[in-house]
KOLPA-123469 format. One record per residue: x, z, y of N, C-alpha, C in turn. Coordinates in Angstrom, 3 decimals, m for minus. Layout:
REM residues N
X;Z;Y;X;Z;Y;X;Z;Y
...
REM end
This chain:
REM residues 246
142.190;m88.264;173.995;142.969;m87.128;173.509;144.073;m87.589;172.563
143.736;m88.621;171.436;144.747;m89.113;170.936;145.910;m89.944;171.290
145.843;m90.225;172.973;146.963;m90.895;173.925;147.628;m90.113;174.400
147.378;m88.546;174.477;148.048;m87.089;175.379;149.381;m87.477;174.732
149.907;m87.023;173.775;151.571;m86.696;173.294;152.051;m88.246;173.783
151.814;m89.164;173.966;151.954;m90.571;174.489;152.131;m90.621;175.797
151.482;m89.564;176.521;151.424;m89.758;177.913;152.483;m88.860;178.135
152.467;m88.069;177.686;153.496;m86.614;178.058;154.830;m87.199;178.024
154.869;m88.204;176.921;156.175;m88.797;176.416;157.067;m89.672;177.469
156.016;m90.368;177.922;155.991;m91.676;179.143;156.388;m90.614;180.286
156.126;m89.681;180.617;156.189;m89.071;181.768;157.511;m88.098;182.209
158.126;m87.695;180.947;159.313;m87.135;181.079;160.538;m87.800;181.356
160.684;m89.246;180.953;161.664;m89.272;182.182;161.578;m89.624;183.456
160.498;m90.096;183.909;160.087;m90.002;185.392;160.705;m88.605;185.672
160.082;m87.723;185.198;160.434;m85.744;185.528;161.858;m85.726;185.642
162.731;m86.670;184.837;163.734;m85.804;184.676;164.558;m87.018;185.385
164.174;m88.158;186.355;164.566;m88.866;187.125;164.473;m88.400;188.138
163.563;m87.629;188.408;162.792;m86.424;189.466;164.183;m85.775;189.903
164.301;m84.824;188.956;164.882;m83.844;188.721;166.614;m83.950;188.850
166.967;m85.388;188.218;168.165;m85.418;188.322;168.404;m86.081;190.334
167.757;m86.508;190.816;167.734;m87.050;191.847;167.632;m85.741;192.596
167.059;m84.876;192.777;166.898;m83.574;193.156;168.476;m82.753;192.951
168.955;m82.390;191.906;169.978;m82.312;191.836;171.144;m82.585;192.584
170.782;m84.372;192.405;171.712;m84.791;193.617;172.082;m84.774;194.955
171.056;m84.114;195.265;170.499;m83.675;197.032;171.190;m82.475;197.324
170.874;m81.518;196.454;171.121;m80.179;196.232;172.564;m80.148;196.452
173.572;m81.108;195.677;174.973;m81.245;195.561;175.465;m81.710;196.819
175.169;m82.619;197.289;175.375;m83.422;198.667;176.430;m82.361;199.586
175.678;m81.490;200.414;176.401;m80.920;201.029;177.441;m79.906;200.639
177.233;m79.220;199.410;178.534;m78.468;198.898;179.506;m79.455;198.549
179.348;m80.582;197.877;180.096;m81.623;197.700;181.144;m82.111;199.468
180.263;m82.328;200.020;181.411;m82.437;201.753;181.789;m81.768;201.923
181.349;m80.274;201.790;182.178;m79.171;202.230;183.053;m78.860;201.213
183.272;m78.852;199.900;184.279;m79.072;199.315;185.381;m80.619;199.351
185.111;m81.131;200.226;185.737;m82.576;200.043;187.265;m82.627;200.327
187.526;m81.822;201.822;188.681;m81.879;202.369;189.839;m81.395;201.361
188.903;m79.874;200.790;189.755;m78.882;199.301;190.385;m79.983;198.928
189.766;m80.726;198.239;190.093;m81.654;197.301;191.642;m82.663;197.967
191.127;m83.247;198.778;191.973;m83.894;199.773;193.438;m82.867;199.556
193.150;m82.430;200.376;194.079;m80.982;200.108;195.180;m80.503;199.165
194.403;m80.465;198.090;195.213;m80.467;196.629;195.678;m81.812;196.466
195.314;m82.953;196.260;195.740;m83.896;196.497;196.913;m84.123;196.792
197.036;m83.770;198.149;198.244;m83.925;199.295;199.239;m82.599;198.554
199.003;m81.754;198.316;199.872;m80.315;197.929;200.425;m81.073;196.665
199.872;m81.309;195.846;200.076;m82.019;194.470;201.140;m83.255;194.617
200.877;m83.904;194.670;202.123;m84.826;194.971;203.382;m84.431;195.847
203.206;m83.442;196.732;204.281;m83.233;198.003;205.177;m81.935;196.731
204.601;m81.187;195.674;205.044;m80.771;194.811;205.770;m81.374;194.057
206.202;m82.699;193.902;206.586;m83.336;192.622;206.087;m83.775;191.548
204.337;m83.961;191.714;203.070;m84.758;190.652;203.070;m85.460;191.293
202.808;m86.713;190.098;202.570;m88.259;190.478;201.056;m88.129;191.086
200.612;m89.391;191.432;199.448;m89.626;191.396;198.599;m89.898;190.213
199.095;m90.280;189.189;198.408;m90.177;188.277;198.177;m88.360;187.420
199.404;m87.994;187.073;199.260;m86.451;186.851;198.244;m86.156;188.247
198.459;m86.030;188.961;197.075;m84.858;190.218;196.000;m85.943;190.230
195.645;m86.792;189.734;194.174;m87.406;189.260;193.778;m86.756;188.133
194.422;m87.027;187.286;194.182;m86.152;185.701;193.905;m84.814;185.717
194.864;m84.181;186.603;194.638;m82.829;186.450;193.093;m82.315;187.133
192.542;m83.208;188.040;191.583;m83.116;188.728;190.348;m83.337;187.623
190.469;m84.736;187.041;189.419;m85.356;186.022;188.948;m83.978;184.752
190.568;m83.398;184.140;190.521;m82.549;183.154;190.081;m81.325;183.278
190.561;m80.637;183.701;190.608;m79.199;184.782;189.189;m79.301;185.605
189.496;m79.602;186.550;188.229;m79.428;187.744;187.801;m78.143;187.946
189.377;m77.547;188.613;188.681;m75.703;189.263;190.136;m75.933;190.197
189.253;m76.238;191.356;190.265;m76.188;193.111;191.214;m75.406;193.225
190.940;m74.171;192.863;191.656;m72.831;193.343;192.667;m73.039;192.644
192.214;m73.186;190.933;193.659;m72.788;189.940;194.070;m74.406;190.357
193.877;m75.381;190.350;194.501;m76.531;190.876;195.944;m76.372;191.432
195.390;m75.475;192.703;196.495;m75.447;193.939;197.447;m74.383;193.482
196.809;m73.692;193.112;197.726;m72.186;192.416;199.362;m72.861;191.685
198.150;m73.725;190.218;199.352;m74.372;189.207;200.201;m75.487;189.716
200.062;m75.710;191.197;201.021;m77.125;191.402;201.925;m76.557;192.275
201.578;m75.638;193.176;202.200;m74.590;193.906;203.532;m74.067;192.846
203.058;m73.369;191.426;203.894;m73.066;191.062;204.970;m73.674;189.935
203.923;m74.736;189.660;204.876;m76.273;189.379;206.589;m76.126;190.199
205.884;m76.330;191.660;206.749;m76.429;192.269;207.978;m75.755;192.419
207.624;m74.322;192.001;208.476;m73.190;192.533;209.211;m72.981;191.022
209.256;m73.900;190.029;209.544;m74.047;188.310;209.647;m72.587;188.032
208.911;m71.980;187.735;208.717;m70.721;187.713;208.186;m70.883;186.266
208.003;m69.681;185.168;208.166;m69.357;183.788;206.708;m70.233;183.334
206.528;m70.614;182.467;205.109;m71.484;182.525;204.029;m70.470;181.749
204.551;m69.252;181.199;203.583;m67.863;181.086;203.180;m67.113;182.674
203.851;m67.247;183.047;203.666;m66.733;184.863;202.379;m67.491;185.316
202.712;m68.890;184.987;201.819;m70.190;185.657;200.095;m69.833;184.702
200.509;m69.556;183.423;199.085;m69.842;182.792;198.642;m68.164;183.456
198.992;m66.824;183.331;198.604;m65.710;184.033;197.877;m65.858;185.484
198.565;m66.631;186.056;198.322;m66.634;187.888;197.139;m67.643;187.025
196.839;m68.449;186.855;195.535;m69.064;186.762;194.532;m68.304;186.237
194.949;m67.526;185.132;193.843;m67.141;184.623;193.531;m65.728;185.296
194.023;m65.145;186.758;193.534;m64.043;187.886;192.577;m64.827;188.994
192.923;m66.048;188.989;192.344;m66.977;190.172;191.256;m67.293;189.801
190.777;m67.827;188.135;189.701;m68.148;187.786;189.040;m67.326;186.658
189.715;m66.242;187.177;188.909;m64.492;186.046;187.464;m64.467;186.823
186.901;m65.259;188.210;186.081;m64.933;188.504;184.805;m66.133;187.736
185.077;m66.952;186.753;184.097;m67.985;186.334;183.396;m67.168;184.961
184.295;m65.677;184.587;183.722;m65.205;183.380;182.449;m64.191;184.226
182.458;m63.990;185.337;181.771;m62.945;186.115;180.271;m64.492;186.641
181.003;m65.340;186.768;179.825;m66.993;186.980;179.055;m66.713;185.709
179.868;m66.674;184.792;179.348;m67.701;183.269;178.504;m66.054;182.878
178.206;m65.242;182.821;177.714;m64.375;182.255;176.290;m64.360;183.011
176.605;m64.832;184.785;175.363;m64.330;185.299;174.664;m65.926;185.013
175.117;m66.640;185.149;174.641;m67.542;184.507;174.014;m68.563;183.596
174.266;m67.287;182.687;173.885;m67.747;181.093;172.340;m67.542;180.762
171.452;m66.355;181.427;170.491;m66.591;181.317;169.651;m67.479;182.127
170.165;m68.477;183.248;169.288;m69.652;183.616;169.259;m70.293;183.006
170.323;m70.845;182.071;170.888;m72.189;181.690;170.380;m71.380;179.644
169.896;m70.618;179.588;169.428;m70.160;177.955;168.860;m71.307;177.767
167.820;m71.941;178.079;166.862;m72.896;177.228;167.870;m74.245;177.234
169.170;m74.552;177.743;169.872;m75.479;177.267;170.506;m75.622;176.235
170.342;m76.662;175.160;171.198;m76.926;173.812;172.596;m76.827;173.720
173.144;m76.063;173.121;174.401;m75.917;172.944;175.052;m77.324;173.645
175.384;m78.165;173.465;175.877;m79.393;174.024;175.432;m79.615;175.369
174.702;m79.397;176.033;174.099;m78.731;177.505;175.253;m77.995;177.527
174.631;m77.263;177.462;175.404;m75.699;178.083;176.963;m76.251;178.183
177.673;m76.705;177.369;179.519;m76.853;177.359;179.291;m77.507;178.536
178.501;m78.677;178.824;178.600;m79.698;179.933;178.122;m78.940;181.062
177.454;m77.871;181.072;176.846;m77.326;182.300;178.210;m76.261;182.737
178.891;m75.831;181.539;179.749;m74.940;182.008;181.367;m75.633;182.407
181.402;m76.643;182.034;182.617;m77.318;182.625;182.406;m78.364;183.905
181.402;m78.122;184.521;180.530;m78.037;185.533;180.537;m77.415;186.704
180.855;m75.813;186.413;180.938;m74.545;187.035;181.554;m74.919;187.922
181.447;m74.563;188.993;182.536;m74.754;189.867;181.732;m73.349;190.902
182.295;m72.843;192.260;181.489;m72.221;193.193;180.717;m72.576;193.859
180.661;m73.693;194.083;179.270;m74.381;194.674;177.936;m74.505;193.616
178.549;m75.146;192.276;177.580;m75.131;191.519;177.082;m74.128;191.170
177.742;m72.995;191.096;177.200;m71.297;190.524;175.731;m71.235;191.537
176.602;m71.270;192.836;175.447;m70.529;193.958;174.451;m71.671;194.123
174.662;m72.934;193.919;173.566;m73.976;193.910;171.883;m73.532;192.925
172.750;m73.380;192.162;171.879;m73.210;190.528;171.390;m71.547;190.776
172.128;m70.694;191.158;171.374;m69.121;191.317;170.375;m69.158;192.442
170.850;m70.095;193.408;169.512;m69.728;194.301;168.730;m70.810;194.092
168.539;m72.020;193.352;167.483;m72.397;192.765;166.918;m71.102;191.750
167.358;m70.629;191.083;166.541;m70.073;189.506;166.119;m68.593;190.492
167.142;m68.268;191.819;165.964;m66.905;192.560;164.824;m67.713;193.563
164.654;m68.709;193.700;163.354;m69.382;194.668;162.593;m69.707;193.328
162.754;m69.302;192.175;161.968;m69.472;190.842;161.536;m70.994;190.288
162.687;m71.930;190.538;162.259;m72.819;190.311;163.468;m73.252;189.208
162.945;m73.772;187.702;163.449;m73.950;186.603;164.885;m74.570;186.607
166.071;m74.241;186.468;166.899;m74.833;186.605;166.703;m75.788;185.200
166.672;m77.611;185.389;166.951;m78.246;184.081;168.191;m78.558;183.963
168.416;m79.459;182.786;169.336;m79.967;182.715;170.455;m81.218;183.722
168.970;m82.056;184.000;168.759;m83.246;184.369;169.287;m82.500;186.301
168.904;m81.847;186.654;168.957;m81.290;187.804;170.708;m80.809;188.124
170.790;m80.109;187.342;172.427;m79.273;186.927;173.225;m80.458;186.960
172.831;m81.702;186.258;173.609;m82.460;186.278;173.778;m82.936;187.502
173.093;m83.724;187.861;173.058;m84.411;189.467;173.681;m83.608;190.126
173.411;m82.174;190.364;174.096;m81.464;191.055;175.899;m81.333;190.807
175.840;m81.362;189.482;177.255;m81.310;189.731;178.148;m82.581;189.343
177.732;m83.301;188.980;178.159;m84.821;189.756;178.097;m85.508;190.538
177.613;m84.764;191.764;178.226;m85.388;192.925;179.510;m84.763;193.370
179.622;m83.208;193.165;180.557;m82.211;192.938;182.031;m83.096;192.395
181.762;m83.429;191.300;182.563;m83.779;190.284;183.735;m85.224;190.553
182.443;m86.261;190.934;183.200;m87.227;191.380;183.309;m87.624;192.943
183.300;m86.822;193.818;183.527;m87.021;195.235;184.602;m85.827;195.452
185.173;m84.636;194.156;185.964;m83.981;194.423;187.242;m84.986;193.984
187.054;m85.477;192.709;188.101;m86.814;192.573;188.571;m87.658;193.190
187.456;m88.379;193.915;187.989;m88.931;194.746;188.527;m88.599;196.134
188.195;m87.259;196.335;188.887;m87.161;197.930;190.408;m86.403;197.050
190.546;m86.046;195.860;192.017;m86.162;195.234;192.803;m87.427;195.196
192.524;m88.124;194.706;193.099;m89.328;194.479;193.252;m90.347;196.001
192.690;m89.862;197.372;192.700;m90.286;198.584;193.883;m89.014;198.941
193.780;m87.614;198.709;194.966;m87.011;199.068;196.336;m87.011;198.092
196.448;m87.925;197.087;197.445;m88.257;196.467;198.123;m88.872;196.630
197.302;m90.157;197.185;198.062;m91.472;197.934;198.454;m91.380;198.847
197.591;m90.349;200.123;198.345;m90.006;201.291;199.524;m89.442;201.416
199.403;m88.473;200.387;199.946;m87.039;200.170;201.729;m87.075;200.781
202.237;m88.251;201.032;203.564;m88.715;201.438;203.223;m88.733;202.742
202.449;m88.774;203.389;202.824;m89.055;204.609;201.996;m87.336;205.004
202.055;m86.330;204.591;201.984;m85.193;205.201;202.512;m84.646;204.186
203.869;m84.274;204.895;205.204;m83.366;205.082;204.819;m81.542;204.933
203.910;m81.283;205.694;203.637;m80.081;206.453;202.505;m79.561;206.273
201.628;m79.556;205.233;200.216;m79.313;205.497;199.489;m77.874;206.439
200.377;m76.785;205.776;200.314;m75.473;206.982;200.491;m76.266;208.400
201.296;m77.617;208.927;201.514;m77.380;210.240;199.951;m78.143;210.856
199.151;m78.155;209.684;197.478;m79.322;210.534;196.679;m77.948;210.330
197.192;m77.544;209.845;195.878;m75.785;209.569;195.198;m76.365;208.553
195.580;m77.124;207.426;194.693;m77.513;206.138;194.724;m76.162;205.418
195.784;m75.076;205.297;195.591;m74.071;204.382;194.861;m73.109;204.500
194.298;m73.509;205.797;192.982;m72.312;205.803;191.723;m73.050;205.277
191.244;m74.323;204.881;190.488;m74.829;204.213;190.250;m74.070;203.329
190.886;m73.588;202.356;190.347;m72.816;201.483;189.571;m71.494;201.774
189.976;m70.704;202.000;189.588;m69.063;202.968;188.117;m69.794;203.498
188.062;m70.591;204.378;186.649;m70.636;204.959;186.061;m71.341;203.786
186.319;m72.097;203.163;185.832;m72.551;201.966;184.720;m71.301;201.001
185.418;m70.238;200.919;185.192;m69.347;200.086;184.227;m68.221;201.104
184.398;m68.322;202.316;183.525;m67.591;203.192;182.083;m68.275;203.099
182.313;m69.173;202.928;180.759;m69.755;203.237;179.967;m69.450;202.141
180.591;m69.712;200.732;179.544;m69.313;199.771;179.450;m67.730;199.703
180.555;m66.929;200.323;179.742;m65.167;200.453;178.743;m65.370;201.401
178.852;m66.056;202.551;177.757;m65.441;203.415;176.217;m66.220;202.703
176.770;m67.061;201.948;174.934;m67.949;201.672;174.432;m67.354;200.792
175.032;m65.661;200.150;174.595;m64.385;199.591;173.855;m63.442;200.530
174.156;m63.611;201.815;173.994;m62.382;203.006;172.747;m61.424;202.768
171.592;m62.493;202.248;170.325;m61.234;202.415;170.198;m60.902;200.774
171.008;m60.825;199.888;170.573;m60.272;198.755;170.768;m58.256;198.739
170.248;m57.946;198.161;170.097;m56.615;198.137;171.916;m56.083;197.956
172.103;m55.250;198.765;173.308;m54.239;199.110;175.038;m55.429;199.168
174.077;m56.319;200.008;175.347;m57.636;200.116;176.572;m56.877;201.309
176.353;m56.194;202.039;177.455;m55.454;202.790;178.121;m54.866;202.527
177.851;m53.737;202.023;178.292;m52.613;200.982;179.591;m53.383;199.622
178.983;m53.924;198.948;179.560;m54.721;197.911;180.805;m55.412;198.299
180.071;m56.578;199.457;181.468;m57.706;200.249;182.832;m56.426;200.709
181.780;m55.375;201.437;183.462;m54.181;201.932;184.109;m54.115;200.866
183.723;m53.677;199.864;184.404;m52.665;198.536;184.933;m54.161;198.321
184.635;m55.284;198.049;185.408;m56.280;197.283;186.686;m56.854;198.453
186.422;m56.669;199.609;187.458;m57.029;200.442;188.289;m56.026;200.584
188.106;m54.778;200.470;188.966;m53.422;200.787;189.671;m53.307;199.172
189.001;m53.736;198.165;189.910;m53.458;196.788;190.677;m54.830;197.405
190.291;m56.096;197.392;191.504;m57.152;197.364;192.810;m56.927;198.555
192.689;m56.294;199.599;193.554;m56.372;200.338;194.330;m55.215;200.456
194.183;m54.234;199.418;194.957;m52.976;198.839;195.729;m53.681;197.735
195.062;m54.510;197.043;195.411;m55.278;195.860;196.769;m56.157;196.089
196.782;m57.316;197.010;197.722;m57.562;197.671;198.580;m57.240;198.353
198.454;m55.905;198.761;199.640;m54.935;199.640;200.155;m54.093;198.117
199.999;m54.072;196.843;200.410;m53.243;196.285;201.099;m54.382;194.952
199.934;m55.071;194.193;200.047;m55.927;193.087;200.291;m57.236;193.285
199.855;m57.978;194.613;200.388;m59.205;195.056;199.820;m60.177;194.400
199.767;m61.602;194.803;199.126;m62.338;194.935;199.604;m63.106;193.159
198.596;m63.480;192.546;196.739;m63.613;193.018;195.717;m63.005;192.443
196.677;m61.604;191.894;195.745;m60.720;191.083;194.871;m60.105;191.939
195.091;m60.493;193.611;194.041;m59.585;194.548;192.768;m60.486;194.272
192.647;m61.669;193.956;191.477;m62.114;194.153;190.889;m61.561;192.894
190.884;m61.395;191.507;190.412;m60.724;190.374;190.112;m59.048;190.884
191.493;m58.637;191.293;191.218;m56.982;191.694;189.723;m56.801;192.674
189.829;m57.551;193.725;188.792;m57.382;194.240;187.512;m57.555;193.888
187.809;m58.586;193.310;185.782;m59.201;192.460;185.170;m57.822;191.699
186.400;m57.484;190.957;185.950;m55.857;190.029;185.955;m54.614;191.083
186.542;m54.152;191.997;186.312;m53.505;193.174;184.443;m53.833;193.377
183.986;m54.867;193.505;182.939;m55.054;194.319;181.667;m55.029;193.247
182.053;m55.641;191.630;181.306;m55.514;190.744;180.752;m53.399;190.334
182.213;m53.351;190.769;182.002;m51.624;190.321;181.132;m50.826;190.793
181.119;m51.556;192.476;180.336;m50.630;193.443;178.834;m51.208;193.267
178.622;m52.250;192.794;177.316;m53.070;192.681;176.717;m52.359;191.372
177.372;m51.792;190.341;176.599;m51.109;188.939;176.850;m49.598;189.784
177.336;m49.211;190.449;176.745;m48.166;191.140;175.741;m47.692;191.938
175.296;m48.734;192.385;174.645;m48.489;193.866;173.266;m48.655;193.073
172.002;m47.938;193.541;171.034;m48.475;192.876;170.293;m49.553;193.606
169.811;m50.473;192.930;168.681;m51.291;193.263;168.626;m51.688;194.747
168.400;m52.333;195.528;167.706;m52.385;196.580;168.618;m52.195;197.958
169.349;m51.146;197.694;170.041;m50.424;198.737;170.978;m51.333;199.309
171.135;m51.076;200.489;171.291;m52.254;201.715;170.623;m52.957;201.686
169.591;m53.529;201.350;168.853;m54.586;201.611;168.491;m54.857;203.148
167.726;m53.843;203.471;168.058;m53.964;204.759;169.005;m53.887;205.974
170.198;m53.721;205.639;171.141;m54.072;206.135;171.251;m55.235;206.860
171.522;m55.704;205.414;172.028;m57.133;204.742;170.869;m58.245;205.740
169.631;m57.983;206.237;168.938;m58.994;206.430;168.803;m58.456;207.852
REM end
């Protein structure tokens, strides 16, 4: 009995070698399927007028795809640099709607956790980590991490591979790379599909964004819509569509 706190001691980082290795599994495939994104921006980023070193950095510092492409896009177009910080902050108004639902998995992490878990965030990592903590299994630290470092540095590097390329594609609309994104963002709605009143919700958030864009224009439709779909979700009670949805 007087070896227990000794043993417990010895055994946690095995757990959390466990755990971070687990993590890393978990990341694997959102990590490929985000890879090309990356690539992507990459190539957009430099064909904008960023070096390769600026669209590495901005990748290393930053690390959010969407506003990435948004701010180099409008790099490009030298447009007011209050315009530039606005359009980012409609594109990634949806990480305060992440970080809230999020905050009670990630509670038992230490302040210094948590900053690292939340500059982390990304959309893969959100839905990684929510449907671990709904199959009820503890999101740690050690886990979060792995998970989003594979995220982290395989999104870098397929930047810094579309930076260097990024000269020798002229045209990226003419390979169909700009729909990378769009299916990008389809996949993590549908890996929602059987949660309770997931039909209902996805309409109202696609019918507010594409009123949103025919009226207020781009890229406040992607914010307009998220609140369109949040609105109808504190409406609806409990449960409803569930069976729909499955």
């Amino acid at each position: 009995m007087g070896n227990q706190p000794e043993l417990i001691r010895s055994r946690l980082p095995l757990r959390e070698s466990s755990e971070f290795s687990s993590g890393l599994r978990s990341g694997i495939v959102p990590a490929l399927s985000a890879a090309p994104f990356g690539m992507l921006f990459g190539a957009v980023s430099v064909t904008q007028g960023q070096s390769v070193f600026e669209t590495a950095m901005m990748s290393l510092t930053i690390f959010a795809g969407a506003s990435q492409l948004v701010g180099v896009e409008l790099f490009g177009q030298r447009v007011a640099p209050w315009l530039i910080i606005a359009s980012i902050v409609a594109v990634n108004f949806r990480h305060v709607l992440y970080s809230a639902a999020l905050t009670p998995v990630i509670a038992h992490f230490p302040l210094p956790k948590k900053l690292v878990a939340f500059f982390l965030m990304t959309d893969p990592q959100f839905a990684e980590a929510l449907k671990r903590h709904e199959e009820e299994e503890r999101v740690t630290f050690a886990w979060y991490l792995g998970a989003g470092l594979v995220l982290y540095v395989l999104w870098n590097i397929m930047t810094l591979i579309g930076a260097t390329l990024g000269g020798f594609i002229t045209n990226p609309e003419a390979l169909g790379l700009d729909i990378l994104l769009p299916i990008y963002f389809l996949s993590l709605v549908m890996g929602f599909r059987k949660r309770p009143n997931y039909l209902p919700i996805v309409a109202a958030s696609a019918l507010g964004s594409i009123l949103a864009y025919a009226t207020v224009g781009s890229p406040w439709h992607v914010s307009i819509g998220a609140l369109a779909g949040i609105l109808l979700a504190a409406l609806l009670p409990p449960g409803k569509g569930k069976e729909a949805a499955q």
